[in-house]
CHARMM-style PDB file with segment names, atoms N, HN, CA, C and O in Angstrom:
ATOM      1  N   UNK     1      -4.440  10.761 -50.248  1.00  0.00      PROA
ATOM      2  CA  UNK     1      -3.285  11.060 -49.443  1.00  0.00      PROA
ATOM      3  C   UNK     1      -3.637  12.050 -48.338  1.00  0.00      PROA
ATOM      4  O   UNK     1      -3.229  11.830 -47.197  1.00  0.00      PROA
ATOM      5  N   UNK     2      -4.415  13.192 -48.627  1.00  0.00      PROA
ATOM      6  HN  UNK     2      -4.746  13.370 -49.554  1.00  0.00      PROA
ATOM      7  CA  UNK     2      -5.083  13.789 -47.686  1.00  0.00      PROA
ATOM      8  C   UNK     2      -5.644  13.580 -46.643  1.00  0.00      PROA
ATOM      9  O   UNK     2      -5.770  14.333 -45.678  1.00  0.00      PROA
ATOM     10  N   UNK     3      -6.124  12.208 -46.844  1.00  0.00      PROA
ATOM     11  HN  UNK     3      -6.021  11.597 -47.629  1.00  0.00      PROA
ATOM     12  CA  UNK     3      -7.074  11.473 -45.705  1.00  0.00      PROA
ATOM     13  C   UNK     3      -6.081  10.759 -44.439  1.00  0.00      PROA
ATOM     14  O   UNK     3      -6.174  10.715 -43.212  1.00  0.00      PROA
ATOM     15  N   UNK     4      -5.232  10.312 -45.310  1.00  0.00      PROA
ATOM     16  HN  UNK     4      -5.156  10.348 -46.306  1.00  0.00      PROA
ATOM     17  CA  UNK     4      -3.938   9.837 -44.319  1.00  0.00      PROA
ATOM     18  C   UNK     4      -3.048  11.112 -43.412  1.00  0.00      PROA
ATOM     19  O   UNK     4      -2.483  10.887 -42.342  1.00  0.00      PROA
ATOM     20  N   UNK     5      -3.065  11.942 -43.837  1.00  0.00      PROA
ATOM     21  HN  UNK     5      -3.524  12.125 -44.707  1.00  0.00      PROA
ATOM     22  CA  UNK     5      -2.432  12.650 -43.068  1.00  0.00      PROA
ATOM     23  C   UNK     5      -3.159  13.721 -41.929  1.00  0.00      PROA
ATOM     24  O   UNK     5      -2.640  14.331 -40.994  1.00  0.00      PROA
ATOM     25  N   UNK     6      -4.521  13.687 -42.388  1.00  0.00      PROA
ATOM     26  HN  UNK     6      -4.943  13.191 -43.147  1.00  0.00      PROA
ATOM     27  CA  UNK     6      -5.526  13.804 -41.393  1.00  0.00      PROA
ATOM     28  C   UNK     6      -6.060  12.896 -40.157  1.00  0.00      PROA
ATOM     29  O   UNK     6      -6.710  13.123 -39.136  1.00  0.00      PROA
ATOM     30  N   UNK     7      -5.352  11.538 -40.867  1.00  0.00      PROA
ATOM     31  HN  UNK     7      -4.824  11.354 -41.696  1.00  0.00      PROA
ATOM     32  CA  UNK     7      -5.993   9.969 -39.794  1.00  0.00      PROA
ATOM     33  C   UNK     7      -4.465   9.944 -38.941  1.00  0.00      PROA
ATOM     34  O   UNK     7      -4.491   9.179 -37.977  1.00  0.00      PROA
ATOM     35  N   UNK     8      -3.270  10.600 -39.138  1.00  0.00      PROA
ATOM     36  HN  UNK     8      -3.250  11.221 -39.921  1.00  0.00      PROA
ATOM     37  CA  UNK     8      -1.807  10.543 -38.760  1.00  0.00      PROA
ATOM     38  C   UNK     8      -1.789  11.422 -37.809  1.00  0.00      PROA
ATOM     39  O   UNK     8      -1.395  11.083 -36.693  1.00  0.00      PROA
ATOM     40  N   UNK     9      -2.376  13.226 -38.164  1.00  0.00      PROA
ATOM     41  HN  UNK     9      -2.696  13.501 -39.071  1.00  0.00      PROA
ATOM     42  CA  UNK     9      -2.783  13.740 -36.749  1.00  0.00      PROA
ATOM     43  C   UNK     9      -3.688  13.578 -36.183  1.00  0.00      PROA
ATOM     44  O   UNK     9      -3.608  13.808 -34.976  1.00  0.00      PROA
ATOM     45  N   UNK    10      -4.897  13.146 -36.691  1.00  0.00      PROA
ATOM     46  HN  UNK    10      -4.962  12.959 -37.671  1.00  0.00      PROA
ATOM     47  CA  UNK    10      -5.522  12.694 -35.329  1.00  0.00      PROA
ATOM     48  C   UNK    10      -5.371  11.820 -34.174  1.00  0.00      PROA
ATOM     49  O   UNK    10      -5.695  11.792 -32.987  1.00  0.00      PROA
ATOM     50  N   UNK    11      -4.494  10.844 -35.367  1.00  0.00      PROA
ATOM     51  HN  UNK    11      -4.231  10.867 -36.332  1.00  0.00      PROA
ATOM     52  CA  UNK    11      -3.962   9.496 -34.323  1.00  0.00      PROA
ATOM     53  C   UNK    11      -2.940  10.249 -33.414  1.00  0.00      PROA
ATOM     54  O   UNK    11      -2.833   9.821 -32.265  1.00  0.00      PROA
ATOM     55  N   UNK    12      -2.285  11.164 -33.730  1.00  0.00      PROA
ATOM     56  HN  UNK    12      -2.372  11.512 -34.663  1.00  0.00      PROA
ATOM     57  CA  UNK    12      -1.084  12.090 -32.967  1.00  0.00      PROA
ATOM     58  C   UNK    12      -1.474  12.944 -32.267  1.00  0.00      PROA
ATOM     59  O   UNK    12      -0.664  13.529 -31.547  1.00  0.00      PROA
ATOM     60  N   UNK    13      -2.794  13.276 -32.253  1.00  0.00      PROA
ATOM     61  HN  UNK    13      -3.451  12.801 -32.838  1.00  0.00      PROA
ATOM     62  CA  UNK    13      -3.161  14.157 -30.971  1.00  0.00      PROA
ATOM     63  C   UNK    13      -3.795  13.383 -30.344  1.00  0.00      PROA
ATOM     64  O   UNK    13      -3.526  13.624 -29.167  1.00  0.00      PROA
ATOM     65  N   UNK    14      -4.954  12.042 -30.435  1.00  0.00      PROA
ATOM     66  HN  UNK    14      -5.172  11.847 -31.391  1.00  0.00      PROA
ATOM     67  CA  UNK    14      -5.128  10.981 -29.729  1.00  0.00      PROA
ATOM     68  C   UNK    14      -3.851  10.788 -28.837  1.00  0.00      PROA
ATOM     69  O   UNK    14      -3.704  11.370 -27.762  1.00  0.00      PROA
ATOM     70  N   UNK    15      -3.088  10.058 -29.292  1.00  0.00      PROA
ATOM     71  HN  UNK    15      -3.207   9.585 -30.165  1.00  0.00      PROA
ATOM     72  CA  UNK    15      -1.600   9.703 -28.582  1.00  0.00      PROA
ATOM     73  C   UNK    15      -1.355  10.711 -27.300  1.00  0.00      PROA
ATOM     74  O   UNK    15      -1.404  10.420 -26.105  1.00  0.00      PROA
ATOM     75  N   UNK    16      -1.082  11.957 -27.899  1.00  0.00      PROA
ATOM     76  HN  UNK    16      -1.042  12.194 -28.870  1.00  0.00      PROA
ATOM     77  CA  UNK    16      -0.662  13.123 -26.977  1.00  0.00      PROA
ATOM     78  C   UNK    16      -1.936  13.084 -25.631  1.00  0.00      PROA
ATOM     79  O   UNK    16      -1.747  12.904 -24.428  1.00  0.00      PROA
ATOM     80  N   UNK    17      -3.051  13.290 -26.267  1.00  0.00      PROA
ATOM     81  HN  UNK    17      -3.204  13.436 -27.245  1.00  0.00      PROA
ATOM     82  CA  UNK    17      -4.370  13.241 -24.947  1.00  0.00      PROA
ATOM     83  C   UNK    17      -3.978  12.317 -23.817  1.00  0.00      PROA
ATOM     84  O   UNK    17      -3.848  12.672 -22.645  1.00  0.00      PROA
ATOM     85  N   UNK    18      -3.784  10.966 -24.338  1.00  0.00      PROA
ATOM     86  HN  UNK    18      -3.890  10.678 -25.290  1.00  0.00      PROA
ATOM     87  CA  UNK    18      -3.820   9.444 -23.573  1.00  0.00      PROA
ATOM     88  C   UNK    18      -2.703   9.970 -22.956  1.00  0.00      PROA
ATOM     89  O   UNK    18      -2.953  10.090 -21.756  1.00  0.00      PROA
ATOM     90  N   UNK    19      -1.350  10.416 -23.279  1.00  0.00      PROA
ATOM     91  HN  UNK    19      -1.147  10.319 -24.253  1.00  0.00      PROA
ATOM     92  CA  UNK    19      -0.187  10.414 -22.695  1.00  0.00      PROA
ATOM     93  C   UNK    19      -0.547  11.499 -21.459  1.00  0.00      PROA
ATOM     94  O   UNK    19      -0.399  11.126 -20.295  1.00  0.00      PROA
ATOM     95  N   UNK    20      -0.962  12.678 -21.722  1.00  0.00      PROA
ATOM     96  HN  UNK    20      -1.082  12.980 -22.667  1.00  0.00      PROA
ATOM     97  CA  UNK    20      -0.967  13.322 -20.858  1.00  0.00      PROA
ATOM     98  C   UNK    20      -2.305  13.018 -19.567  1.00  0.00      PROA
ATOM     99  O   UNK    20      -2.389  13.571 -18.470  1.00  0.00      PROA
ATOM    100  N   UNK    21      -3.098  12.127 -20.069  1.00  0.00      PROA
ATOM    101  HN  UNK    21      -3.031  11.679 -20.961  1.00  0.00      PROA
ATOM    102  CA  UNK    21      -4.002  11.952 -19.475  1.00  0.00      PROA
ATOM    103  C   UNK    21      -3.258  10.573 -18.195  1.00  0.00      PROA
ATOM    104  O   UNK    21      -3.328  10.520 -16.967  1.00  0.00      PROA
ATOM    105  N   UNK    22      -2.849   9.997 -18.824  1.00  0.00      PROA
ATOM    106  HN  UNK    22      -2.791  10.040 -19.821  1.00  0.00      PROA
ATOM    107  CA  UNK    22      -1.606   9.262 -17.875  1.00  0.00      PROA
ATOM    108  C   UNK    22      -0.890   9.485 -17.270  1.00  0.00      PROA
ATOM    109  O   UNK    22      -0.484   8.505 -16.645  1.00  0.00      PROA
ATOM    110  N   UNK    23      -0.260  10.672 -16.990  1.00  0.00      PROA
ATOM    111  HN  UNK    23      -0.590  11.467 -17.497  1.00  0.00      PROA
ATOM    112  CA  UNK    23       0.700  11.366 -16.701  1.00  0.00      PROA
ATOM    113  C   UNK    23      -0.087  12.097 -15.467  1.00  0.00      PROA
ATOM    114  O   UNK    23       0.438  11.964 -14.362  1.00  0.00      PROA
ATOM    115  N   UNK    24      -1.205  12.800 -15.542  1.00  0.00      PROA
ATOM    116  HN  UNK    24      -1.631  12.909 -16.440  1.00  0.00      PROA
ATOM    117  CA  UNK    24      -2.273  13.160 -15.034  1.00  0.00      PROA
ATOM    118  C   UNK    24      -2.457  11.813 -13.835  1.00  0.00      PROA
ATOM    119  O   UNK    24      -2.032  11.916 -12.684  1.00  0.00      PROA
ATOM    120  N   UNK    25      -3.045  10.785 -14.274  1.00  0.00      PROA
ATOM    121  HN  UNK    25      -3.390  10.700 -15.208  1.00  0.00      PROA
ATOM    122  CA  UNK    25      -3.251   9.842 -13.777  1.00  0.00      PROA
ATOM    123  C   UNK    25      -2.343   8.877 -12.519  1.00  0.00      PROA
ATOM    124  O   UNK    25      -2.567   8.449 -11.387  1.00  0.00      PROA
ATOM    125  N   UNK    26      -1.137   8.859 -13.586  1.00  0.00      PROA
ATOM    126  HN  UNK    26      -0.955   9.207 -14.506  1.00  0.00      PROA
ATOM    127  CA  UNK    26      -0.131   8.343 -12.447  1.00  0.00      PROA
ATOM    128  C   UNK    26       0.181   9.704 -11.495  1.00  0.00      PROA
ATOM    129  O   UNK    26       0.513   9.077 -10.489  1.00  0.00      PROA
ATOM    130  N   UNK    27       0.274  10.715 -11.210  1.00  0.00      PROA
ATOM    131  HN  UNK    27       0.004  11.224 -12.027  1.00  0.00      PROA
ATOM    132  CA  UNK    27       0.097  11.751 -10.091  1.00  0.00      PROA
ATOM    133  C   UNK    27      -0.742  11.192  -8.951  1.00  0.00      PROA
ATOM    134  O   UNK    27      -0.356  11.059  -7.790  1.00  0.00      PROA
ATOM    135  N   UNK    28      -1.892  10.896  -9.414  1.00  0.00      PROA
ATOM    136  HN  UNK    28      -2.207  11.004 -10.357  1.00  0.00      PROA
ATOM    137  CA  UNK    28      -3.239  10.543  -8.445  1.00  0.00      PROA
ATOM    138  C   UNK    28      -2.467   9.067  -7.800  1.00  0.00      PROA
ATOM    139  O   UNK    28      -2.302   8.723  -6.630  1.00  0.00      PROA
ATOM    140  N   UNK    29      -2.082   8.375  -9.116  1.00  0.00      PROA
ATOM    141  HN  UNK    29      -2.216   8.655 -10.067  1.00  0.00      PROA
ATOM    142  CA  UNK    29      -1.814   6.818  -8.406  1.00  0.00      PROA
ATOM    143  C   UNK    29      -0.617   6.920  -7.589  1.00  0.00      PROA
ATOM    144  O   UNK    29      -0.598   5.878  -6.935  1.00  0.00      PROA
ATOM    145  N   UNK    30       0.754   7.880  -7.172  1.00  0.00      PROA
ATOM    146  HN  UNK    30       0.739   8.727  -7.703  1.00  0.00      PROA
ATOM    147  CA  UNK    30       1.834   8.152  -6.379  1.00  0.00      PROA
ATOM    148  C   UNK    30       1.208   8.503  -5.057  1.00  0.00      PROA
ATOM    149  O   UNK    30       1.551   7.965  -4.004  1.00  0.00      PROA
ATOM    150  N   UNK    31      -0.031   9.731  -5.180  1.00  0.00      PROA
ATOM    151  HN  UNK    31      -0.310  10.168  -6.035  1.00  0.00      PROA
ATOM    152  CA  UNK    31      -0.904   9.768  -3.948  1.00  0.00      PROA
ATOM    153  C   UNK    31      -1.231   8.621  -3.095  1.00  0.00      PROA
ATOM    154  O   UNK    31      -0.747   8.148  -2.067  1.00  0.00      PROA
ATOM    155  N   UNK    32      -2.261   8.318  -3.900  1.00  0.00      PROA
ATOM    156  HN  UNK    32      -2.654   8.702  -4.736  1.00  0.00      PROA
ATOM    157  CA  UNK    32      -2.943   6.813  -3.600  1.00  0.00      PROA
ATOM    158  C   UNK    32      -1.851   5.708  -2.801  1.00  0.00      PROA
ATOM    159  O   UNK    32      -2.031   5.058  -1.771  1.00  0.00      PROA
ATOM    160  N   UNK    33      -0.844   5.768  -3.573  1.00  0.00      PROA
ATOM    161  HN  UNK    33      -0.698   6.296  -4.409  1.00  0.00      PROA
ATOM    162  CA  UNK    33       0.392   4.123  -3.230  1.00  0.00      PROA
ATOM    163  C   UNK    33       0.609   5.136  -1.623  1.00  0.00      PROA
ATOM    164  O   UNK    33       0.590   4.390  -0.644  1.00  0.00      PROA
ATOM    165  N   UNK    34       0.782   6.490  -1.300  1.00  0.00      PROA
ATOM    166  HN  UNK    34       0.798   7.096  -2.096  1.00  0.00      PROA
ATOM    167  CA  UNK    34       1.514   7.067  -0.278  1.00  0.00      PROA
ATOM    168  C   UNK    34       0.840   6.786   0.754  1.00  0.00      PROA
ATOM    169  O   UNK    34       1.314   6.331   1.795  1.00  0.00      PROA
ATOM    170  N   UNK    35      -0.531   7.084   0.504  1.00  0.00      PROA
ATOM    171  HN  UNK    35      -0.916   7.454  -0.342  1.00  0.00      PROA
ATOM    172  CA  UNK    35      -1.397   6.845   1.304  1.00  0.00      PROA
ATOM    173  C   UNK    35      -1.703   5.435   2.027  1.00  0.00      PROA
ATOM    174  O   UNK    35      -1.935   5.453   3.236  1.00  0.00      PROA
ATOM    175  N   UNK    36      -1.708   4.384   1.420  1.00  0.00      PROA
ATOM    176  HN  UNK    36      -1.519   4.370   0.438  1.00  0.00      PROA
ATOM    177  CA  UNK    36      -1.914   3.405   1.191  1.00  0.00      PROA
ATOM    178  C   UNK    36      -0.480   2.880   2.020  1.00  0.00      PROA
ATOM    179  O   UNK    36      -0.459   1.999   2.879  1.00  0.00      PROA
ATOM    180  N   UNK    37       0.507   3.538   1.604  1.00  0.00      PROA
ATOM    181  HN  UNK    37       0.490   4.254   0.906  1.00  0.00      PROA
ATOM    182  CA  UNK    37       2.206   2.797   2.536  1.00  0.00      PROA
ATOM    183  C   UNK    37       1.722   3.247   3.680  1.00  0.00      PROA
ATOM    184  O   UNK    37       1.774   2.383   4.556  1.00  0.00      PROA
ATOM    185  N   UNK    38       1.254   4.296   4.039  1.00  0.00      PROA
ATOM    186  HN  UNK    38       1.212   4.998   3.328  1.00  0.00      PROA
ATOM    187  CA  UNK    38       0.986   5.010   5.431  1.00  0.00      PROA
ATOM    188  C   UNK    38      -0.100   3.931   6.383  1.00  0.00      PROA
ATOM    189  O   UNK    38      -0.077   3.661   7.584  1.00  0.00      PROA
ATOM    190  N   UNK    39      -0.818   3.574   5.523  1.00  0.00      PROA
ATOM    191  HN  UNK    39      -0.837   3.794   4.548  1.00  0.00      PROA
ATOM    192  CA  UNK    39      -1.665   3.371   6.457  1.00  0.00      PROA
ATOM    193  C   UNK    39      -1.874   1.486   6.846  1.00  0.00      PROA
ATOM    194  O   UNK    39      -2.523   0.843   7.671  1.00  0.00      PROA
ATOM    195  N   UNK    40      -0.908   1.151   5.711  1.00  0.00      PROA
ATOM    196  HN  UNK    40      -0.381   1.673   5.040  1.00  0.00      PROA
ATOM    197  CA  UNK    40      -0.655  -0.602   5.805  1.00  0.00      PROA
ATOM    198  C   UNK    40       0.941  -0.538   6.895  1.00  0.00      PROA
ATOM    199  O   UNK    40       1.224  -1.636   7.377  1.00  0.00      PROA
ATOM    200  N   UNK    41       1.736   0.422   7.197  1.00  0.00      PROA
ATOM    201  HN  UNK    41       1.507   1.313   6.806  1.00  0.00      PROA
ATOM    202  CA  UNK    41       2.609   0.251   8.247  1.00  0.00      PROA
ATOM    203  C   UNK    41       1.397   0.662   9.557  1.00  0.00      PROA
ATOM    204  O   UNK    41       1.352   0.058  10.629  1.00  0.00      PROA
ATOM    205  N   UNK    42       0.639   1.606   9.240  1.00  0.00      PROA
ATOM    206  HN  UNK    42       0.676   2.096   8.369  1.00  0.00      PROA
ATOM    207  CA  UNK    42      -0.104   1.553  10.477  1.00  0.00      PROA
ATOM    208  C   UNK    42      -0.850   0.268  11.030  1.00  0.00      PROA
ATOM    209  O   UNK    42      -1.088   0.027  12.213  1.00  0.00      PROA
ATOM    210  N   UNK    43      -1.211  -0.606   9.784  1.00  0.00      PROA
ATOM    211  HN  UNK    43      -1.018  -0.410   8.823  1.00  0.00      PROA
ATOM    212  CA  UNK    43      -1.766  -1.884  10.178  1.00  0.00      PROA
ATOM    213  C   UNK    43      -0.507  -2.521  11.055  1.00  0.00      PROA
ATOM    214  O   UNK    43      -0.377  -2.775  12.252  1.00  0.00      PROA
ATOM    215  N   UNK    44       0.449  -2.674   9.781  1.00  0.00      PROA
ATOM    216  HN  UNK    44       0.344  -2.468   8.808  1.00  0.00      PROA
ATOM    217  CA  UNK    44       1.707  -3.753  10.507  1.00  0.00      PROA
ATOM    218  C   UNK    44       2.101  -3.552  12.075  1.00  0.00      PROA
ATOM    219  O   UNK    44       2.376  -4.394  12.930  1.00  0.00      PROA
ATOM    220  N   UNK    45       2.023  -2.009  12.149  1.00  0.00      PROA
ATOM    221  HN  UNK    45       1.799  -1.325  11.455  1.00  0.00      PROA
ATOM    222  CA  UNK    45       2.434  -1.765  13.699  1.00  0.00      PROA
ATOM    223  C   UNK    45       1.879  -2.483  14.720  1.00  0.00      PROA
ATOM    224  O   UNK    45       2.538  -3.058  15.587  1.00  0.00      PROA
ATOM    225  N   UNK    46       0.296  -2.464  14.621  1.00  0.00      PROA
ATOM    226  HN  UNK    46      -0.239  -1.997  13.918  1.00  0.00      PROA
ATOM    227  CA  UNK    46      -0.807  -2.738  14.893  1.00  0.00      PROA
ATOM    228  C   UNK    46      -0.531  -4.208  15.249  1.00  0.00      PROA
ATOM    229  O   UNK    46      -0.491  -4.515  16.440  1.00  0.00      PROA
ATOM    230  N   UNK    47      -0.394  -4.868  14.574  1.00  0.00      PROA
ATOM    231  HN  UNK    47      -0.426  -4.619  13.606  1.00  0.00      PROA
ATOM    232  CA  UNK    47       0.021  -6.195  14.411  1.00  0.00      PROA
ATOM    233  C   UNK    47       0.881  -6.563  15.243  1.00  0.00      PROA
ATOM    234  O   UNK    47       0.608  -7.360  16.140  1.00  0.00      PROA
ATOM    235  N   UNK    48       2.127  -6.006  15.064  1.00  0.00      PROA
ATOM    236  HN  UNK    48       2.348  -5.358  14.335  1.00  0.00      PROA
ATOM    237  CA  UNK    48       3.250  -6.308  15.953  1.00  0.00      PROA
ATOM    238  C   UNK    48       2.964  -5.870  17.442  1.00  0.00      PROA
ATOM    239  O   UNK    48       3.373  -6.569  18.370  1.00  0.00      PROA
ATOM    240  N   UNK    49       2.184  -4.587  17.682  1.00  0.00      PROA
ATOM    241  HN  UNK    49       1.852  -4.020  16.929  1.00  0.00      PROA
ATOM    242  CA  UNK    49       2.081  -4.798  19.394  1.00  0.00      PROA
ATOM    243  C   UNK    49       1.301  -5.402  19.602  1.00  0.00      PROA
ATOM    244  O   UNK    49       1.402  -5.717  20.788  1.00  0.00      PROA
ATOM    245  N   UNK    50       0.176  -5.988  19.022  1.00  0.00      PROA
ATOM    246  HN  UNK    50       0.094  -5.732  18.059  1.00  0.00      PROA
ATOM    247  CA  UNK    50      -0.583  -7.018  19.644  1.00  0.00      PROA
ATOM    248  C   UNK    50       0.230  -8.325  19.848  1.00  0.00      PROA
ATOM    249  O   UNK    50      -0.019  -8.935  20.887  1.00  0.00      PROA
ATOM    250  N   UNK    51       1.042  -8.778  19.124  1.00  0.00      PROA
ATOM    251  HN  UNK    51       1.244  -8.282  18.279  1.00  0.00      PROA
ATOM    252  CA  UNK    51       1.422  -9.841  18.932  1.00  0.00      PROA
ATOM    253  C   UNK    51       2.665  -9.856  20.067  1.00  0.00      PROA
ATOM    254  O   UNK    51       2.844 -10.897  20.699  1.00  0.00      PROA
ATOM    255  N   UNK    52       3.538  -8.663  20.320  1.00  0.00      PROA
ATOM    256  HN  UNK    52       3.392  -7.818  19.807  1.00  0.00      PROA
ATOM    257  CA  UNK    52       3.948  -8.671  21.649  1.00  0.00      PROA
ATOM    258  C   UNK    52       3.368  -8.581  23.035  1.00  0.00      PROA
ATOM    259  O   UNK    52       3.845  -8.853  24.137  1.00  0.00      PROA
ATOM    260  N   UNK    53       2.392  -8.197  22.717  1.00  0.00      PROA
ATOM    261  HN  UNK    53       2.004  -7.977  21.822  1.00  0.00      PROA
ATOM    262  CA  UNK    53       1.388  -8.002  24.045  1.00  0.00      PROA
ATOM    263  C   UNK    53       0.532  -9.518  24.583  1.00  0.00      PROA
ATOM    264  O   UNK    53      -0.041  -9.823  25.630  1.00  0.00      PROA
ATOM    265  N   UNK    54       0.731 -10.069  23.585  1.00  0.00      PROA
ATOM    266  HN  UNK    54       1.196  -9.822  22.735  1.00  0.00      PROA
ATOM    267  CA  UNK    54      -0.051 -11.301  23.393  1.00  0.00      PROA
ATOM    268  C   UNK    54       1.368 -12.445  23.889  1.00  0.00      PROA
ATOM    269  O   UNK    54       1.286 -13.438  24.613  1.00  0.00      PROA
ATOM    270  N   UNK    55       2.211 -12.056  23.424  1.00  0.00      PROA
ATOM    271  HN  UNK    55       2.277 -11.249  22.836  1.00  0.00      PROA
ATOM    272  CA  UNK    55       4.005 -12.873  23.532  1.00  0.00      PROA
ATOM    273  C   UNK    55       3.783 -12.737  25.058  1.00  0.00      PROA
ATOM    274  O   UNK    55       3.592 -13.748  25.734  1.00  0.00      PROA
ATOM    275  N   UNK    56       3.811 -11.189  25.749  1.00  0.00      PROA
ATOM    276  HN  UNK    56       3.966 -10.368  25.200  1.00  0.00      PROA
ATOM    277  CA  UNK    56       4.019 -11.167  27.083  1.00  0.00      PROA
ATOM    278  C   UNK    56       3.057 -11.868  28.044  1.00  0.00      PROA
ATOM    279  O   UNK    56       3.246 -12.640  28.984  1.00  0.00      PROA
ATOM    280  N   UNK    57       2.021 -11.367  27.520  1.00  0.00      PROA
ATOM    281  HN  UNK    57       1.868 -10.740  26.757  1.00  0.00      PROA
ATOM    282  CA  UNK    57       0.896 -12.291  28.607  1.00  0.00      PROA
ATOM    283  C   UNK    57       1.308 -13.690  28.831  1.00  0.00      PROA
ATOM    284  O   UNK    57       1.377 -14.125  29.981  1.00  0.00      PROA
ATOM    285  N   UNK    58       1.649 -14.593  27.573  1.00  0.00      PROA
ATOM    286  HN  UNK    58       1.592 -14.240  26.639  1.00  0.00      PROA
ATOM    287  CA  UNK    58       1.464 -16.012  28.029  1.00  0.00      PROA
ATOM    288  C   UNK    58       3.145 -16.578  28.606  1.00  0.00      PROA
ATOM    289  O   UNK    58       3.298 -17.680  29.134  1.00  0.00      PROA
ATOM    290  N   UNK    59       4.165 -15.699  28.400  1.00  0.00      PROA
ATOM    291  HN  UNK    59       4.042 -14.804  27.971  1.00  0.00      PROA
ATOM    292  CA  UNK    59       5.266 -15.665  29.209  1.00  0.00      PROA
ATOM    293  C   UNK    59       4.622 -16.040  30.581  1.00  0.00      PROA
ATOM    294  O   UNK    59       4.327 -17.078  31.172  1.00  0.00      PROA
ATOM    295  N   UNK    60       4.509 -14.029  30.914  1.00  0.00      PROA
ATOM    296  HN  UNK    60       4.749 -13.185  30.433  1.00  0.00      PROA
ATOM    297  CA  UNK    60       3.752 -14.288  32.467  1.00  0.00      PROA
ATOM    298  C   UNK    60       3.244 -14.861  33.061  1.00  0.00      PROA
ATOM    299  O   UNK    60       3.383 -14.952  34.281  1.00  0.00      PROA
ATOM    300  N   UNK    61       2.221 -15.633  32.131  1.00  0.00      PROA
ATOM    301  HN  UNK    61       2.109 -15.559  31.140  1.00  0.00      PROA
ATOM    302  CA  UNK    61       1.366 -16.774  32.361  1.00  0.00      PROA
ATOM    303  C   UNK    61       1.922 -17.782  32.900  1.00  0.00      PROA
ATOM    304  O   UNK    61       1.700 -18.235  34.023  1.00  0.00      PROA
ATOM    305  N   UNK    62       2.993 -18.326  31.754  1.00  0.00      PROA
ATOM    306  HN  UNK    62       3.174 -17.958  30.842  1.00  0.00      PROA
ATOM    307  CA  UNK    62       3.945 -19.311  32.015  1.00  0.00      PROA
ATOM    308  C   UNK    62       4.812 -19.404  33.254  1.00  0.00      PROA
ATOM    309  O   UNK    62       4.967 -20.412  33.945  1.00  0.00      PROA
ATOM    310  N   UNK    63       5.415 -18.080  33.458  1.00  0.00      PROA
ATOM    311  HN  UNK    63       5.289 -17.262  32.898  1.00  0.00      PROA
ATOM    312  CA  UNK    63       6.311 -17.961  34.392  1.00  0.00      PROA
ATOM    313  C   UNK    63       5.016 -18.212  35.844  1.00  0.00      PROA
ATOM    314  O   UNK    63       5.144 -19.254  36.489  1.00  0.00      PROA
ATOM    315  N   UNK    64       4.249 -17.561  36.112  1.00  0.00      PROA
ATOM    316  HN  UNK    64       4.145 -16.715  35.588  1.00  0.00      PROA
ATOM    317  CA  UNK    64       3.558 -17.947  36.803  1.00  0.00      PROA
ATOM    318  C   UNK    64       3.061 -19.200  37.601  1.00  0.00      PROA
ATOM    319  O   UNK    64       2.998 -19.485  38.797  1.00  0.00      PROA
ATOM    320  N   UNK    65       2.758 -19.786  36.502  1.00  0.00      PROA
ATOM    321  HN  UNK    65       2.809 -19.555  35.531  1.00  0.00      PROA
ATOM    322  CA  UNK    65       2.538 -21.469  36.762  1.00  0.00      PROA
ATOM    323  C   UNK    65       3.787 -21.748  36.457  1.00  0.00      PROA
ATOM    324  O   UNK    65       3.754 -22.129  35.287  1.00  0.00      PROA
ATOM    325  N   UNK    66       4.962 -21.779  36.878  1.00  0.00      PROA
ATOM    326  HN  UNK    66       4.989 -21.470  37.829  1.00  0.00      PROA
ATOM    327  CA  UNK    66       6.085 -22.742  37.140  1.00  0.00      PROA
ATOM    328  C   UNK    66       6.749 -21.783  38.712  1.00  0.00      PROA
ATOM    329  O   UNK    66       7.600 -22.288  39.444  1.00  0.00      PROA
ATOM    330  N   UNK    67       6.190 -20.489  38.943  1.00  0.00      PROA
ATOM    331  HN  UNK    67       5.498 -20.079  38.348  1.00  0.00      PROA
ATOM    332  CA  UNK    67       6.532 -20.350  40.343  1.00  0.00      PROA
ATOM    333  C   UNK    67       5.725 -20.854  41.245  1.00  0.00      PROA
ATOM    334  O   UNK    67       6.210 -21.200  42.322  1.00  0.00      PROA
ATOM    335  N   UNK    68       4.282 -21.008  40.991  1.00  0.00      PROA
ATOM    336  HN  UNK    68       3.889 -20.727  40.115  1.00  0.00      PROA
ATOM    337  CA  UNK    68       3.150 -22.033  41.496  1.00  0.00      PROA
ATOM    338  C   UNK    68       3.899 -23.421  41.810  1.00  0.00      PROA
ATOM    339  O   UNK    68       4.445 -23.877  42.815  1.00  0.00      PROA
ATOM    340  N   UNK    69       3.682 -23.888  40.505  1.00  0.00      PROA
ATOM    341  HN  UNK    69       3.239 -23.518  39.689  1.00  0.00      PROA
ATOM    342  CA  UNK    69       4.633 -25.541  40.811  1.00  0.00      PROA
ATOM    343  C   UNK    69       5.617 -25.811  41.886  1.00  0.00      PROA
ATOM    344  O   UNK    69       5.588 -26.623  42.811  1.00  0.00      PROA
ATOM    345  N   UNK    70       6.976 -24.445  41.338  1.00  0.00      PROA
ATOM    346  HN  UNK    70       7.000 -23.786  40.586  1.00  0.00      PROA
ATOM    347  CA  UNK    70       7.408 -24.480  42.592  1.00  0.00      PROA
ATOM    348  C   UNK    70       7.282 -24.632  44.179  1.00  0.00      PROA
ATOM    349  O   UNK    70       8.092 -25.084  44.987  1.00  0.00      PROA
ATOM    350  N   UNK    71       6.237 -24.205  44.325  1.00  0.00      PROA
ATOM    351  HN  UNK    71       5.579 -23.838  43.668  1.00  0.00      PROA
ATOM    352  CA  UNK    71       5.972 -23.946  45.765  1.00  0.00      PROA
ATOM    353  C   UNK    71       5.638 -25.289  46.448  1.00  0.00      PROA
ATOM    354  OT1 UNK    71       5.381 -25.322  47.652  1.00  0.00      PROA
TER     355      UNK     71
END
């Protein structure tokens, strides 16, 4: 019976370690995700003015060659 209640706290301070070691852990991983939101809107931004910049050129483009035509 002795042995069991020695294998009950160990398993119970095991438990406690892992928990706090997780706890520990997810801290780092809230960093990480913040970082990570920061710098994937910096992509998206990225994205979107090229993709308007890229929209405008072939407008201009367009508009261009149909005031050409015109003439």
């Amino acid at each position: 019976m002795r042995y069991l209640s020695v294998a009950l706290t160990a398993g119970g301070l095991l438990a406690i370690a892992y928990r706090l070691g997780r706890c520990q852990a997810a801290w780092h991983e809230v960093a990480a995700a913040k970082q990570g939101l920061r710098a994937n809107r910096r992509v998206a931004w990225l994205h979107t003015v090229r993709l308007a910049v890229a929209t405008a050129v072939v407008l201009l483009g367009l508009l261009a060659a149909g005031f050409h035509l015109a003439r």
